[in-house]
C-alpha positions in Angstrom: 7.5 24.3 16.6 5.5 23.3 13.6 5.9 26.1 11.7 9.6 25.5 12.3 9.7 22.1 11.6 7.2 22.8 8.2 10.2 25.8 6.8 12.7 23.2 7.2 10.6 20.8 5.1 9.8 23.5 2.3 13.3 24.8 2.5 14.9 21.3 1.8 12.5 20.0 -0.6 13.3 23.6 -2.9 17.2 22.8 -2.5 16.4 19.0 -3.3 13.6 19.2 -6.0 16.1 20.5 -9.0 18.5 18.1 -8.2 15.7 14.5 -8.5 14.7 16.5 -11.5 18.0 17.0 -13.7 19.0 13.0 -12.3 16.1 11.9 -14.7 16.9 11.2 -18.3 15.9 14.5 -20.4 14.2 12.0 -23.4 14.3 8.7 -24.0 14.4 9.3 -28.0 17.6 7.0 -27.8 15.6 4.1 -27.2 13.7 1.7 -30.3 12.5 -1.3 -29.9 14.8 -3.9 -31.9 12.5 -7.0 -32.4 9.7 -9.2 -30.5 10.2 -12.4 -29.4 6.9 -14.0 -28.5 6.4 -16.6 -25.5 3.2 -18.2 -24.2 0.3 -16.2 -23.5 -0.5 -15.8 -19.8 1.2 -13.8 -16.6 4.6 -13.7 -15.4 6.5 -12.6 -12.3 10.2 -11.8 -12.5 12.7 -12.3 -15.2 16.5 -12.4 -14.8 19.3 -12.4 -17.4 22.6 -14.7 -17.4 24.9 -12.7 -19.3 27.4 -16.0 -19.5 24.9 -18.2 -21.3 23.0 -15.4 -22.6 19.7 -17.2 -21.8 16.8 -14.8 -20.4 15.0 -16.5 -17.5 11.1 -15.7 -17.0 8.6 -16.4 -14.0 5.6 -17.6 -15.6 2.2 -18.9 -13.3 2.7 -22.8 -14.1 6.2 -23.3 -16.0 10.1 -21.4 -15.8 10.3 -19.8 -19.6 13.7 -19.8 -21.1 14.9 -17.7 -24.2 18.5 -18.0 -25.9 19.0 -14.7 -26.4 21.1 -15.6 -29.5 18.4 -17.4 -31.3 15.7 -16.5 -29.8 14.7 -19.9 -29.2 11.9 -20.3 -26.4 11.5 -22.8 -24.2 7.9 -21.8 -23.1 8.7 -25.1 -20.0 11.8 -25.5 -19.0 10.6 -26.2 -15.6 7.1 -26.4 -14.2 6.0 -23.8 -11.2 3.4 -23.3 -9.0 3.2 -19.3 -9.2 6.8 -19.1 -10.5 7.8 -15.7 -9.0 11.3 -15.1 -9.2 14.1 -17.1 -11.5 17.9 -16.2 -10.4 20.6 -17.8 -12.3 23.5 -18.7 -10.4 26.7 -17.2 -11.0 29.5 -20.0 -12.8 26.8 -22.6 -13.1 24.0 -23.9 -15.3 21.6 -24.1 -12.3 18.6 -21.0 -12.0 16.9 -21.0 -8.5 13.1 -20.2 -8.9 10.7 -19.6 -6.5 7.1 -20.6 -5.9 4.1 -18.3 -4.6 1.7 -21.1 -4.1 3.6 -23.3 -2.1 6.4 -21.1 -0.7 9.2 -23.6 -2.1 12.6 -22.3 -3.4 14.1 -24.6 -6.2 17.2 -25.4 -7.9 16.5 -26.7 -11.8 19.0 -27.5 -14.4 19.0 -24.1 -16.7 19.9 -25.6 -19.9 17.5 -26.4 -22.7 17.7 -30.7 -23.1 
C-alpha cells in the first residue's frame, strides 16, 4: 500500500511541478524602484492602501503612520498604538480600523490628516 500510495505522490507531483513553475514570473526586470519616501525609524506590522484618498496606511509599534501618496506627506502619528498590527481603511469612509497586539483592542480613528 505504501509503495502505491508513494507512485501516486511522485506521479502527481511530476504532472504538477511544471505547471507551479511556468505560473511564476520568468524575471522581474520590469520592475525599478521609482523613489523613497522615508518614515520614522522603528518596526511596523501591516500596511494597507485606500485607493479613494490615495493615503497609504502603516502599522507601526507605538503610532498609525499615514502617507498621501500624492505628496508624499507623512504623518509619522496619526494615531497612537500599542503594537499597531493591522490598519484597514474602510470602504466609502474616512475611518481606518487598526488593531493592537498588546492589548487585543480593535479601533476605529478618523484617517484624515488634521
Amino acid at each position: 500500500m505504501k509503495v502505491h500510495v508513494s507512485a501516486a505522490i511522485l506521479v502527481a507531483a511530476g504532472i504538477f511541478a511544471p505547471c507551479v513553475l511556468r505560473a511564476q514570473p520568468e524575471s522581474d526586470a520590469n520592475y525599478n524602484i521609482v523613489g523613497r519616501i522615508s518614515g520614522p525609524h522603528g518596526g511596523w506590522d501591516y500596511a494597507n492602501v485606500d485607493p479613494v484618498h490615495g493615503r497609504l496606511y502603516v502599522a507601526r509599534s507605538r503610532a498609525v503612520m499615514a502617507v498621501d501618496l500624492a505628496t508624499g506627506t507623512v504623518t509619522p502619528r496619526l494615531a497612537g498604538a500599542e503594537h499597531g498590527h493591522q490598519v484597514l481603511p474602510l470602504p466609502g469612509s474616512d475611518t481606518v480600523l487598526e488593531t493592537n497586539g498588546d492589548s487585543n483592542v480593535a479601533r476605529l480613528i478618523e484617517g484624515r490628516t488634521p
